[in-house]
mmCIF entry with sequence, helices, sheets and N, C-alpha, C, O atoms, coordinates in Angstrom:
data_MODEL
# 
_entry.id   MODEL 
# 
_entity.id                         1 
_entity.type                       polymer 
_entity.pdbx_number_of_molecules   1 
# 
_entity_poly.entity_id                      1 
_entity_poly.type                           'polypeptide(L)' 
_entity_poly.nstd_linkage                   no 
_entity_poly.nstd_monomer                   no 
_entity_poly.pdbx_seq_one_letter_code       
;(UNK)(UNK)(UNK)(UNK)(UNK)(UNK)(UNK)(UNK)(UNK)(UNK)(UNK)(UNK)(UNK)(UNK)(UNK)(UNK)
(UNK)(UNK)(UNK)(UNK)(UNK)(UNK)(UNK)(UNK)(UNK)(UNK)(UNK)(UNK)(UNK)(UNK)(UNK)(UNK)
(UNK)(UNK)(UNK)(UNK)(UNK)(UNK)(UNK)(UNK)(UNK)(UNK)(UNK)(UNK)(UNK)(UNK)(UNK)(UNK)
(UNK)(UNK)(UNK)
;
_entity_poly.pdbx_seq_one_letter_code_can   XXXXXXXXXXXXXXXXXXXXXXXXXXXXXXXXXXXXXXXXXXXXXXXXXXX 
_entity_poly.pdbx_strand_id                 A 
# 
loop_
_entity_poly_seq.entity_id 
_entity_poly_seq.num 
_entity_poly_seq.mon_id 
_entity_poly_seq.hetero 
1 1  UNK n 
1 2  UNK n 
1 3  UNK n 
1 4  UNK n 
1 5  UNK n 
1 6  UNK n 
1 7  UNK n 
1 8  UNK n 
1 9  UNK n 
1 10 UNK n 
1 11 UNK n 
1 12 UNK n 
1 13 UNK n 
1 14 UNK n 
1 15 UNK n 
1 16 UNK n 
1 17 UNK n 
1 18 UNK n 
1 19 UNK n 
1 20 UNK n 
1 21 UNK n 
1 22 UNK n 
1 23 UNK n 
1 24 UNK n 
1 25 UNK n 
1 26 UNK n 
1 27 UNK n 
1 28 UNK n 
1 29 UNK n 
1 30 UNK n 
1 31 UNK n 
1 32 UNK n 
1 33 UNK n 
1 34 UNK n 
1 35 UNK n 
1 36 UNK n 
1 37 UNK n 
1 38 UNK n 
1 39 UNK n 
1 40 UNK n 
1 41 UNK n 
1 42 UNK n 
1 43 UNK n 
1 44 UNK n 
1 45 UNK n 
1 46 UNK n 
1 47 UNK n 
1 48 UNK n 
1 49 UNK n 
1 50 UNK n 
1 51 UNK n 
# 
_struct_asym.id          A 
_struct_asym.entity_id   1 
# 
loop_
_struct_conf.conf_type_id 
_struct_conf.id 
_struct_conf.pdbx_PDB_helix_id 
_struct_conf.beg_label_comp_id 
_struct_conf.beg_label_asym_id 
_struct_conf.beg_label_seq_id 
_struct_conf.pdbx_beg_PDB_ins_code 
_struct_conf.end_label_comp_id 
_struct_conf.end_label_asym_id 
_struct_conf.end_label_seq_id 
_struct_conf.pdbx_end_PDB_ins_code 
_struct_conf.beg_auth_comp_id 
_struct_conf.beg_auth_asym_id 
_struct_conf.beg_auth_seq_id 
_struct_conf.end_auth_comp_id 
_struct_conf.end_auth_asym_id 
_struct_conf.end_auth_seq_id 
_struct_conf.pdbx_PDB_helix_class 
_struct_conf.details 
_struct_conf.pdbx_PDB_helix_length 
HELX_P HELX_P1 AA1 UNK A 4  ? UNK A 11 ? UNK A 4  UNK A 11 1 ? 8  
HELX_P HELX_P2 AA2 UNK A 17 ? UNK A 29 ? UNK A 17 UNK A 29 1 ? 13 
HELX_P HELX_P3 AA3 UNK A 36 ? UNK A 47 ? UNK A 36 UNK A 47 1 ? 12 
# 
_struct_conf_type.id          HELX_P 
_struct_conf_type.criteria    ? 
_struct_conf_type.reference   ? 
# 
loop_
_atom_site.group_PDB 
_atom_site.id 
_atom_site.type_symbol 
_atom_site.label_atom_id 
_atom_site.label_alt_id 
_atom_site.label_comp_id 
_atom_site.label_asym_id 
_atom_site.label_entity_id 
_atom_site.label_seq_id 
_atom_site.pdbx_PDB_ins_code 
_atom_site.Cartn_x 
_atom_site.Cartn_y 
_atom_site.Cartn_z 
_atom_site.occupancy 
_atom_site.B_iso_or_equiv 
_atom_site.pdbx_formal_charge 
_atom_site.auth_seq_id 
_atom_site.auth_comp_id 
_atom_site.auth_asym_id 
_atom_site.auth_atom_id 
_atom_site.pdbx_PDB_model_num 
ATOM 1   N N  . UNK A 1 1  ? 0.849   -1.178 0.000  1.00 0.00 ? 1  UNK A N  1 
ATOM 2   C CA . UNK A 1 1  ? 0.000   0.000  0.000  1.00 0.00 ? 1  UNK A CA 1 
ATOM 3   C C  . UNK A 1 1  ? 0.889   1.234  0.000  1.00 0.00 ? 1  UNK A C  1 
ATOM 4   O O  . UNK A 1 1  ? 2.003   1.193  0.522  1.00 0.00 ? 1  UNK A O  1 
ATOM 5   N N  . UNK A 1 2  ? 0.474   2.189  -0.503 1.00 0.00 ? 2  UNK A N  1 
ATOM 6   C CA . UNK A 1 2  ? 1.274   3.220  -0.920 1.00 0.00 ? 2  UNK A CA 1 
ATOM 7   C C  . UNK A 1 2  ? 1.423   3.860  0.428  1.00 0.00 ? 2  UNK A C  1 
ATOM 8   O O  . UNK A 1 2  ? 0.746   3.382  1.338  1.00 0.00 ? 2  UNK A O  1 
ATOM 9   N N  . UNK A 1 3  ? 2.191   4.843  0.679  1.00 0.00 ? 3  UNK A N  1 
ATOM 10  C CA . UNK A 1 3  ? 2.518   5.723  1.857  1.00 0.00 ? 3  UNK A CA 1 
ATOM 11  C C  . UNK A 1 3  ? 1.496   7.125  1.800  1.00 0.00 ? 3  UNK A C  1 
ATOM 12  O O  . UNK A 1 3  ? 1.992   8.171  1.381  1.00 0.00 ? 3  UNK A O  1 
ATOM 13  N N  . UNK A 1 4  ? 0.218   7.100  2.190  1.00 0.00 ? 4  UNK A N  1 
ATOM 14  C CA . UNK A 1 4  ? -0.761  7.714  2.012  1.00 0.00 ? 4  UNK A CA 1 
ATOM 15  C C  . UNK A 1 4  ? -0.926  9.278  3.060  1.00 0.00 ? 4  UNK A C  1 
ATOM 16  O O  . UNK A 1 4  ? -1.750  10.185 2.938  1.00 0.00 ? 4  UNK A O  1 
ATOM 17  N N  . UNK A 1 5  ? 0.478   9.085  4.316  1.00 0.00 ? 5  UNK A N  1 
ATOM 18  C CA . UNK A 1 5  ? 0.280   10.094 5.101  1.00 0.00 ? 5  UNK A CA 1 
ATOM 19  C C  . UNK A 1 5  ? 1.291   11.032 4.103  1.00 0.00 ? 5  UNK A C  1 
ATOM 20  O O  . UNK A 1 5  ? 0.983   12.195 3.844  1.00 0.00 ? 5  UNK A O  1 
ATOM 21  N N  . UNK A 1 6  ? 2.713   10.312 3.491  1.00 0.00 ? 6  UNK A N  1 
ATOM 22  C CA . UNK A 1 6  ? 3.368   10.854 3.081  1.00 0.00 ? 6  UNK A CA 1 
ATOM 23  C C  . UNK A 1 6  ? 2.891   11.733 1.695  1.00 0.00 ? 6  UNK A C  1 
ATOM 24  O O  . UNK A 1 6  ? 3.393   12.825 1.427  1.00 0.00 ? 6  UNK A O  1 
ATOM 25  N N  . UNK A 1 7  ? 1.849   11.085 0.862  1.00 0.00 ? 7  UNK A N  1 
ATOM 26  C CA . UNK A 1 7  ? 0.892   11.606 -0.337 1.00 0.00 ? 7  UNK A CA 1 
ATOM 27  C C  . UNK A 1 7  ? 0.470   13.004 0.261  1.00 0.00 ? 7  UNK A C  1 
ATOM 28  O O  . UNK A 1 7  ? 1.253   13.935 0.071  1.00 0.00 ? 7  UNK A O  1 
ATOM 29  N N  . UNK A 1 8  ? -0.613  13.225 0.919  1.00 0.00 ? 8  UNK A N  1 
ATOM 30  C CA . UNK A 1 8  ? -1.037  14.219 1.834  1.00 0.00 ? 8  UNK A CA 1 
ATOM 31  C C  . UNK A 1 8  ? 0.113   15.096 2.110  1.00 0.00 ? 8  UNK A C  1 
ATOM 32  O O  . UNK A 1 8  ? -0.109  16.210 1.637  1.00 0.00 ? 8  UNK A O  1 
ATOM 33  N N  . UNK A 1 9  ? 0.998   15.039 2.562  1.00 0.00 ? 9  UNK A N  1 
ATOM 34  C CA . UNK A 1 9  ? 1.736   15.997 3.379  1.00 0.00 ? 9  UNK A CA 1 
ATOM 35  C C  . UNK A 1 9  ? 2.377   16.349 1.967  1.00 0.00 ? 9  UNK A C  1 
ATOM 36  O O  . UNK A 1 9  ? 2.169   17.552 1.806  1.00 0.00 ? 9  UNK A O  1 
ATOM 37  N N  . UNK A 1 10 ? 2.984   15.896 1.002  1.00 0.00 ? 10 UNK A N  1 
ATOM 38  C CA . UNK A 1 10 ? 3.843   16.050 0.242  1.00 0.00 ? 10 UNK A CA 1 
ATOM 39  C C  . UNK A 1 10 ? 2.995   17.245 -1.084 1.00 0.00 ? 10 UNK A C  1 
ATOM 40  O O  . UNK A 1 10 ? 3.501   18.205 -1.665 1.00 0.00 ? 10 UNK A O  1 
ATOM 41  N N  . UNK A 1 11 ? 1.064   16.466 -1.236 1.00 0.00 ? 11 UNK A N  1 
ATOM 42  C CA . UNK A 1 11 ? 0.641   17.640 -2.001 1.00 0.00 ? 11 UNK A CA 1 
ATOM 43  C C  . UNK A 1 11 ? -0.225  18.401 -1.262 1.00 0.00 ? 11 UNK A C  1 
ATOM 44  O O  . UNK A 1 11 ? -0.819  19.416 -1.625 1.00 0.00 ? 11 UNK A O  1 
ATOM 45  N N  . UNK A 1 12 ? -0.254  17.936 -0.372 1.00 0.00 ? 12 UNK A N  1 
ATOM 46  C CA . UNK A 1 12 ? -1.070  19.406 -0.094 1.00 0.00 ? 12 UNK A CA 1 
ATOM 47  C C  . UNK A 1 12 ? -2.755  20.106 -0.152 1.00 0.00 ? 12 UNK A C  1 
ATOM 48  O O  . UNK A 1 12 ? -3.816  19.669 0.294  1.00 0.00 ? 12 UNK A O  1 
ATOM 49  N N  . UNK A 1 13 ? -2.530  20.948 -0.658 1.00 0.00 ? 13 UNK A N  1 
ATOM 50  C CA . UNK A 1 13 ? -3.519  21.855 -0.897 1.00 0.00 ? 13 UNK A CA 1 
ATOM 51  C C  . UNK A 1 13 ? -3.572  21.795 -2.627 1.00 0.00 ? 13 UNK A C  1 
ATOM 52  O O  . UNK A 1 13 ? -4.497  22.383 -3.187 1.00 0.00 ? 13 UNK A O  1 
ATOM 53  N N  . UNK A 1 14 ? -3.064  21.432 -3.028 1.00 0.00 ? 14 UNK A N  1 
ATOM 54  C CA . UNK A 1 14 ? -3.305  21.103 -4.485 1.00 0.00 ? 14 UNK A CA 1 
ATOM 55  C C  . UNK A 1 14 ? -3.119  19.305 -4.535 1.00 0.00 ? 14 UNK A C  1 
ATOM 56  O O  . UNK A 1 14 ? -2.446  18.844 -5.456 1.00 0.00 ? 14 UNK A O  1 
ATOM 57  N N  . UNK A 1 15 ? -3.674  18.464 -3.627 1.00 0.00 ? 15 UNK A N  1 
ATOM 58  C CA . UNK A 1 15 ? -4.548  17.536 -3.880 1.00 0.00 ? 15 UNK A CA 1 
ATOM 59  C C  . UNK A 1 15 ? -6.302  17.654 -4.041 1.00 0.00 ? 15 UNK A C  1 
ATOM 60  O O  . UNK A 1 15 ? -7.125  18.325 -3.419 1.00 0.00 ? 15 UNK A O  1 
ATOM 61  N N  . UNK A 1 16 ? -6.395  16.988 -4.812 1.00 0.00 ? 16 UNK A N  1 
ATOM 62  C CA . UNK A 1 16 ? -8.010  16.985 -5.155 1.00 0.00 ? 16 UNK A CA 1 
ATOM 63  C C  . UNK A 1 16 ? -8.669  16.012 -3.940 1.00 0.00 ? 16 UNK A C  1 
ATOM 64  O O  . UNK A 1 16 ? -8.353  14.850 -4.196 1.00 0.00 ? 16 UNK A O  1 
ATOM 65  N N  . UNK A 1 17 ? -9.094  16.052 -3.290 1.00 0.00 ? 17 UNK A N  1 
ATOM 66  C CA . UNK A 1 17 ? -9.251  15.421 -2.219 1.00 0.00 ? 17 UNK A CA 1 
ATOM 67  C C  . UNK A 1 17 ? -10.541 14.653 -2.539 1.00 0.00 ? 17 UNK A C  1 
ATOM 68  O O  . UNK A 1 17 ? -10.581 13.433 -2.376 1.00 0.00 ? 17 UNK A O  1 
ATOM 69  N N  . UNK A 1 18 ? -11.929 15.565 -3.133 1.00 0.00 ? 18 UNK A N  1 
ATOM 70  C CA . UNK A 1 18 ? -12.892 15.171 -3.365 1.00 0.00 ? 18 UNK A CA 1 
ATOM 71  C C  . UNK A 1 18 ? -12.769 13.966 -4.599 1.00 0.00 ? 18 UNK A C  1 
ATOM 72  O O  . UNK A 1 18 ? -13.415 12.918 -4.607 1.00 0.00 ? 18 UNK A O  1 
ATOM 73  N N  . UNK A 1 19 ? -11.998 14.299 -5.396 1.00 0.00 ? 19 UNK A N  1 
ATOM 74  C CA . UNK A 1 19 ? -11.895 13.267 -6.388 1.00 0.00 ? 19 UNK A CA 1 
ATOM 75  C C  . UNK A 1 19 ? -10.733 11.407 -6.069 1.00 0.00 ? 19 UNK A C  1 
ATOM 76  O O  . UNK A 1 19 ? -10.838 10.294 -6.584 1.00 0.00 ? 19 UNK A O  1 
ATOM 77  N N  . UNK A 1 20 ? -9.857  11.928 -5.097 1.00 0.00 ? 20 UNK A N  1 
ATOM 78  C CA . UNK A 1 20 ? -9.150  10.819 -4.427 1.00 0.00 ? 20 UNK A CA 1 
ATOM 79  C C  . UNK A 1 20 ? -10.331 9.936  -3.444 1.00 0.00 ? 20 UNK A C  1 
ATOM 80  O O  . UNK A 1 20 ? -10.307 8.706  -3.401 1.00 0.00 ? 20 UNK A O  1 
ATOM 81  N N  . UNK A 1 21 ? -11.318 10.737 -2.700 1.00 0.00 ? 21 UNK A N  1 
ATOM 82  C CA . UNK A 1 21 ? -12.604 9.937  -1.786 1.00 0.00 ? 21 UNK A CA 1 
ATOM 83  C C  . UNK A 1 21 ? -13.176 9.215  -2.973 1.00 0.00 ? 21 UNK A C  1 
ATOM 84  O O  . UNK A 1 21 ? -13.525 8.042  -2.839 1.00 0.00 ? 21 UNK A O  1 
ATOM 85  N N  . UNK A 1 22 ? -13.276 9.735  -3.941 1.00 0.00 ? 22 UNK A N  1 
ATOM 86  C CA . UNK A 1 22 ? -13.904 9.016  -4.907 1.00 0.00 ? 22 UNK A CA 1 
ATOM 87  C C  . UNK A 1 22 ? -13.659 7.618  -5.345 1.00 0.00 ? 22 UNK A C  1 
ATOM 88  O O  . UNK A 1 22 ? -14.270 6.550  -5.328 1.00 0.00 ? 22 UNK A O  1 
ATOM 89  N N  . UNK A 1 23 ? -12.305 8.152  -5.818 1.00 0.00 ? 23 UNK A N  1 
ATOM 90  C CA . UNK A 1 23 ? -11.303 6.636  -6.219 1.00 0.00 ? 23 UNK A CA 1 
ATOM 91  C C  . UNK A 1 23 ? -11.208 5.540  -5.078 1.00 0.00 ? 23 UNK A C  1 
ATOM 92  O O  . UNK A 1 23 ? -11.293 4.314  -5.153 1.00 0.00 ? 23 UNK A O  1 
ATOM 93  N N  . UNK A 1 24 ? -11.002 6.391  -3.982 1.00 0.00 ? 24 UNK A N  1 
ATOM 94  C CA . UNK A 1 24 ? -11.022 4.959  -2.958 1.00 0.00 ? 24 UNK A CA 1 
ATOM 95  C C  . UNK A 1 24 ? -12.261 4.612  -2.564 1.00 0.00 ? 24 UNK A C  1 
ATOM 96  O O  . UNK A 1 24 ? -12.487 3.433  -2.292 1.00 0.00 ? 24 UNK A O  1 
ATOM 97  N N  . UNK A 1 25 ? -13.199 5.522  -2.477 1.00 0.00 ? 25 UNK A N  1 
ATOM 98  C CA . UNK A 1 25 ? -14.625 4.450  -1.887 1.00 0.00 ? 25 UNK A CA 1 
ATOM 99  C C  . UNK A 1 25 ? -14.891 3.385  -2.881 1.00 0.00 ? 25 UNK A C  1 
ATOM 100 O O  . UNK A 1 25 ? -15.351 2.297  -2.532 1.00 0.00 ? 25 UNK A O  1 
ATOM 101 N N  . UNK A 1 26 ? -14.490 3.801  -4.655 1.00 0.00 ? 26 UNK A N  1 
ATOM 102 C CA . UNK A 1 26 ? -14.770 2.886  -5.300 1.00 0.00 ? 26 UNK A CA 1 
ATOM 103 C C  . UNK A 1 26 ? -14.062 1.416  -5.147 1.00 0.00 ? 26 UNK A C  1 
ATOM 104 O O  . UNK A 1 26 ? -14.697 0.372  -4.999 1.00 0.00 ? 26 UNK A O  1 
ATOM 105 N N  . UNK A 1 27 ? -12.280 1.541  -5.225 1.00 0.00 ? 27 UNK A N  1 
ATOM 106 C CA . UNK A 1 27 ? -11.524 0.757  -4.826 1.00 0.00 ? 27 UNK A CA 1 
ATOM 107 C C  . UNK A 1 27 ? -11.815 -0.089 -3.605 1.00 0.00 ? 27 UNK A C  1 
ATOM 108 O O  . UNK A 1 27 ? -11.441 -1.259 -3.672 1.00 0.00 ? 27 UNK A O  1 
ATOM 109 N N  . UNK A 1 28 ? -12.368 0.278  -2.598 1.00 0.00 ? 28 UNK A N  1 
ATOM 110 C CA . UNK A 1 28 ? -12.883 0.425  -0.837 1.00 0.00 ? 28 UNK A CA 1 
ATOM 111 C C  . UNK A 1 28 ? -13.497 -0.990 -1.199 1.00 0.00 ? 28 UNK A C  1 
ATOM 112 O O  . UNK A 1 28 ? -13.090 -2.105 -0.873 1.00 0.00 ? 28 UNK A O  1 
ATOM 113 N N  . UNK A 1 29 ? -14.502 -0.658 -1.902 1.00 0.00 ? 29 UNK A N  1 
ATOM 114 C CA . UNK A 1 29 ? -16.080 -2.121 -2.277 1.00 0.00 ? 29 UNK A CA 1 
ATOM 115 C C  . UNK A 1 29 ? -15.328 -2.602 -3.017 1.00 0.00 ? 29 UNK A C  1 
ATOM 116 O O  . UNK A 1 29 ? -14.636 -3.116 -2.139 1.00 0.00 ? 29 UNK A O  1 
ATOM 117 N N  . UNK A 1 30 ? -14.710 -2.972 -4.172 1.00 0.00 ? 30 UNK A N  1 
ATOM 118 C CA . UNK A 1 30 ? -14.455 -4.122 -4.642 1.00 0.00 ? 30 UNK A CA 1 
ATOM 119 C C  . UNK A 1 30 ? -13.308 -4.864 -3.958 1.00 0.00 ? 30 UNK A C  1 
ATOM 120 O O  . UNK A 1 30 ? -12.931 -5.949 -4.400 1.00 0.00 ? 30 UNK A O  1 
ATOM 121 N N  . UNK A 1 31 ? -12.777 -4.326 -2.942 1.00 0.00 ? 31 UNK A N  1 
ATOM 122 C CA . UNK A 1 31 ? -11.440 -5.230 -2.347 1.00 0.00 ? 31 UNK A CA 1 
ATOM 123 C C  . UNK A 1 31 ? -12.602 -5.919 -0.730 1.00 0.00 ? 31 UNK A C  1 
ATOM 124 O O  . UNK A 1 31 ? -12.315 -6.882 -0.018 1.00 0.00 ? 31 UNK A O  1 
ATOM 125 N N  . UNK A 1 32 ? -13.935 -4.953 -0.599 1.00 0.00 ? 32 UNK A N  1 
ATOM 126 C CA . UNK A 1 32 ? -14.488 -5.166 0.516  1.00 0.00 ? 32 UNK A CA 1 
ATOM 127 C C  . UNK A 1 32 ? -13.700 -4.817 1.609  1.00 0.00 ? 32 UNK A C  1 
ATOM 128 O O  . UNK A 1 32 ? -13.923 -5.494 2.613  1.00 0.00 ? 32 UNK A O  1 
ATOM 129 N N  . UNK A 1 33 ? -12.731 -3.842 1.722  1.00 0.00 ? 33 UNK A N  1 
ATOM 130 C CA . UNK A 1 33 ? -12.356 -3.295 2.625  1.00 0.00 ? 33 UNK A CA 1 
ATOM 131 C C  . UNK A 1 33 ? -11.979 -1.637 2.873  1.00 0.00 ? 33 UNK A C  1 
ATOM 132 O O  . UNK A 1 33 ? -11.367 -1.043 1.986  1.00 0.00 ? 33 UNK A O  1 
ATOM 133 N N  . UNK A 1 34 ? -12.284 -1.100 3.826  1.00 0.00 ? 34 UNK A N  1 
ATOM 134 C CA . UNK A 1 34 ? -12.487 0.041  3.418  1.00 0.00 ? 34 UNK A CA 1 
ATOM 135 C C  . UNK A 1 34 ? -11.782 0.789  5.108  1.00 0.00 ? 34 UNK A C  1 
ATOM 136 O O  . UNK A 1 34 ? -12.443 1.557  5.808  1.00 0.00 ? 34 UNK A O  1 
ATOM 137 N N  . UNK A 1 35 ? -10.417 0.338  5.432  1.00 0.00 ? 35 UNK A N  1 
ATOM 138 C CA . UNK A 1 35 ? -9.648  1.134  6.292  1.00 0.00 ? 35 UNK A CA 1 
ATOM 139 C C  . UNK A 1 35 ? -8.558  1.973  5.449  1.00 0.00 ? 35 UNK A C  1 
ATOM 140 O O  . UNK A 1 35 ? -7.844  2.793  6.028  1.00 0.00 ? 35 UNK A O  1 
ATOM 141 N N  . UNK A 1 36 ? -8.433  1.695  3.787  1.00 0.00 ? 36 UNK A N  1 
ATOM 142 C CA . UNK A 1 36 ? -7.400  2.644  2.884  1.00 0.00 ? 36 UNK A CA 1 
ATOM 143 C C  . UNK A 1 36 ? -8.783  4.285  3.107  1.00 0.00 ? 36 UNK A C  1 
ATOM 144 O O  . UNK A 1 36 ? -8.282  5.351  3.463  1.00 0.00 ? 36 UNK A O  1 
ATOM 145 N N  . UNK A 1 37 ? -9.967  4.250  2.918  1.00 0.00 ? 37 UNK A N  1 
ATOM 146 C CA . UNK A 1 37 ? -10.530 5.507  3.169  1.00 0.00 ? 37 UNK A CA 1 
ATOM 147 C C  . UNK A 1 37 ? -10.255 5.977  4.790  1.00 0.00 ? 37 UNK A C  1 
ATOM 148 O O  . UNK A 1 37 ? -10.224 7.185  5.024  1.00 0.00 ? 37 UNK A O  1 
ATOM 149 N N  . UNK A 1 38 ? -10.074 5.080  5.815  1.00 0.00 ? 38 UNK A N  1 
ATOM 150 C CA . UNK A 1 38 ? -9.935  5.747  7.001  1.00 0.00 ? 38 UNK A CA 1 
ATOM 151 C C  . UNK A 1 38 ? -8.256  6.434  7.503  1.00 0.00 ? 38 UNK A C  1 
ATOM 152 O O  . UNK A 1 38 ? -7.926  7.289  8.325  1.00 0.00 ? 38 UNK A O  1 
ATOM 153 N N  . UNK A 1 39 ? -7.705  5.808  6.810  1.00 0.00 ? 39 UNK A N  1 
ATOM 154 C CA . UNK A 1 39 ? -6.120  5.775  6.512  1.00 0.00 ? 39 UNK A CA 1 
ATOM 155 C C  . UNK A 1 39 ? -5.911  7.564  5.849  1.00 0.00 ? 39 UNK A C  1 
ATOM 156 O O  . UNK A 1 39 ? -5.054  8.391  6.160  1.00 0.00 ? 39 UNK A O  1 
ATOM 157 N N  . UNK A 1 40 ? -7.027  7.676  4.889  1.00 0.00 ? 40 UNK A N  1 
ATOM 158 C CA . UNK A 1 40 ? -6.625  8.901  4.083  1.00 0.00 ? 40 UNK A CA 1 
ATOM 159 C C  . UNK A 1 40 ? -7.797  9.893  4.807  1.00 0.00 ? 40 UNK A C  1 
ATOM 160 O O  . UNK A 1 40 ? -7.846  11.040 4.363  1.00 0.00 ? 40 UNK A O  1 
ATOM 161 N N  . UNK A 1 41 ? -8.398  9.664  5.496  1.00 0.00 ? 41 UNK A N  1 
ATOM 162 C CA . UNK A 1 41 ? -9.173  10.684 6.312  1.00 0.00 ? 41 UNK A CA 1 
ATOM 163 C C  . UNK A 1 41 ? -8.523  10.710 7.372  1.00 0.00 ? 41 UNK A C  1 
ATOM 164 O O  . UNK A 1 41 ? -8.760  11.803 7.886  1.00 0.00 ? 41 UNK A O  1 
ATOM 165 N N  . UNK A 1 42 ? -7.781  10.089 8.049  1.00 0.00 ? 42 UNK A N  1 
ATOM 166 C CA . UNK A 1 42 ? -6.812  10.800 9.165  1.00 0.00 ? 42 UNK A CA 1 
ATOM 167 C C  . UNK A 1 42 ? -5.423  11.452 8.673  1.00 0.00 ? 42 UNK A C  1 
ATOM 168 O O  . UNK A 1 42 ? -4.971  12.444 9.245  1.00 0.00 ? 42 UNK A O  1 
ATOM 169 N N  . UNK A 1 43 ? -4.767  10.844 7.579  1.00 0.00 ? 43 UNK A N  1 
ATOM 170 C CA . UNK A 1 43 ? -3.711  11.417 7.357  1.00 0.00 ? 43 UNK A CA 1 
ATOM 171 C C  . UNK A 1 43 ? -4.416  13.225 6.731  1.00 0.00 ? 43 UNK A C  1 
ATOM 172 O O  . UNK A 1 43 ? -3.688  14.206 6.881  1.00 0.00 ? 43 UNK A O  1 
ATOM 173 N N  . UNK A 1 44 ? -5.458  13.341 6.252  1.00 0.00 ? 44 UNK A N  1 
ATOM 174 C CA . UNK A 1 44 ? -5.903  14.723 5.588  1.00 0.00 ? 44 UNK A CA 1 
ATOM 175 C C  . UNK A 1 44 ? -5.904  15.460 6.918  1.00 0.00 ? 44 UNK A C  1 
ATOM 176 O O  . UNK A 1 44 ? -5.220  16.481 6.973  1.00 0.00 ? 44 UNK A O  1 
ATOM 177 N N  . UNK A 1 45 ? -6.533  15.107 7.918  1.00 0.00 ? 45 UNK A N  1 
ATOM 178 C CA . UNK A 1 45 ? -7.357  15.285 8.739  1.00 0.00 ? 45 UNK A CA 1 
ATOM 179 C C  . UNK A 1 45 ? -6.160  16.068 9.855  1.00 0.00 ? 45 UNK A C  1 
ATOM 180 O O  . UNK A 1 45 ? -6.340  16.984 10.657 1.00 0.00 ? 45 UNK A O  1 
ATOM 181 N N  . UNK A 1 46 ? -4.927  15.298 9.524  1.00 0.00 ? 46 UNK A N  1 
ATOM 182 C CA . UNK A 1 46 ? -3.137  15.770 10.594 1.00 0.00 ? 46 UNK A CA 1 
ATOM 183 C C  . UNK A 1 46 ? -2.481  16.447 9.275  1.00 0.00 ? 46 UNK A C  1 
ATOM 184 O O  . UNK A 1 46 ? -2.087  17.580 9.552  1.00 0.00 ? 46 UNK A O  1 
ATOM 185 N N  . UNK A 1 47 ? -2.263  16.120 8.027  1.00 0.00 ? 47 UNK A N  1 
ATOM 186 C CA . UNK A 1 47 ? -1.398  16.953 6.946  1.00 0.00 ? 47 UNK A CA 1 
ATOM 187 C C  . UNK A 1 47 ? -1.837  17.311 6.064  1.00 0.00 ? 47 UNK A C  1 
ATOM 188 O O  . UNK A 1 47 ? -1.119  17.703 5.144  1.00 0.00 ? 47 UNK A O  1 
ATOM 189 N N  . UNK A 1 48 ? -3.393  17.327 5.962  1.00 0.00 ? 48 UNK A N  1 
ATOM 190 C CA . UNK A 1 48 ? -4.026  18.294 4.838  1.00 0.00 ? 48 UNK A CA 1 
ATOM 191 C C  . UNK A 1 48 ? -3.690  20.086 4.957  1.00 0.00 ? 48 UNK A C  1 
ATOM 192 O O  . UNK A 1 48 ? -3.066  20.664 5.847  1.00 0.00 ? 48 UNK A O  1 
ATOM 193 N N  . UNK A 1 49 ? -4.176  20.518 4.051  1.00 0.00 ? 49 UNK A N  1 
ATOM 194 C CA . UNK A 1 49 ? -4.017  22.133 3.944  1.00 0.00 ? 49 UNK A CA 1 
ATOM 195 C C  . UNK A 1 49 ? -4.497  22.744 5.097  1.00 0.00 ? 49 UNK A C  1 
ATOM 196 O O  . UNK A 1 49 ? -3.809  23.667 5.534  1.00 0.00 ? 49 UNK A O  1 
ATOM 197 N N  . UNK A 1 50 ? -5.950  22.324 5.947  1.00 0.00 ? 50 UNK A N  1 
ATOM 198 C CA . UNK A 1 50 ? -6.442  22.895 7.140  1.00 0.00 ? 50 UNK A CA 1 
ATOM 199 C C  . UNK A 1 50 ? -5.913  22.870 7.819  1.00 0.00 ? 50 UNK A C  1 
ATOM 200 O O  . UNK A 1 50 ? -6.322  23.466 8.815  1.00 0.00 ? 50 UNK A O  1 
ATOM 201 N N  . UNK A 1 51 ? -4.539  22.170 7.910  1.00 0.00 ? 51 UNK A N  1 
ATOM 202 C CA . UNK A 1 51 ? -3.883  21.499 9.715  1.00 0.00 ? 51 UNK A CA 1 
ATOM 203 C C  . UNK A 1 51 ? -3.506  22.521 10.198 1.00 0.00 ? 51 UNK A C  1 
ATOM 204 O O  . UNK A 1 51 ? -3.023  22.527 11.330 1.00 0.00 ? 51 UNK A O  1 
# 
């Protein structure tokens, strides 16, 4: 799995955030697992643009 806190911190505020929730909720259901969306809602959540 990719390094998803390091993704976040590295773009920033010019990640598309709404369109990455996208990709993974889709990804999320077909693997039937869905802690890669909780993974990228805490890393946004400590190194997104708001922090």
């Amino acid at each position: 799995m990719l390094d998803i806190e390091g993704i976040v911190a590295r773009q920033g505020a010019s990640l598309e955030a709404d369109y990455v929730r996208g990709w993974l909720e889709e990804l999320s259901w077909a693997a039937e697992d869905f802690e890669v969306i909780r993974r990228f809602e805490r890393a946004w959540t400590e190194y997104g643009p708001a922090r």
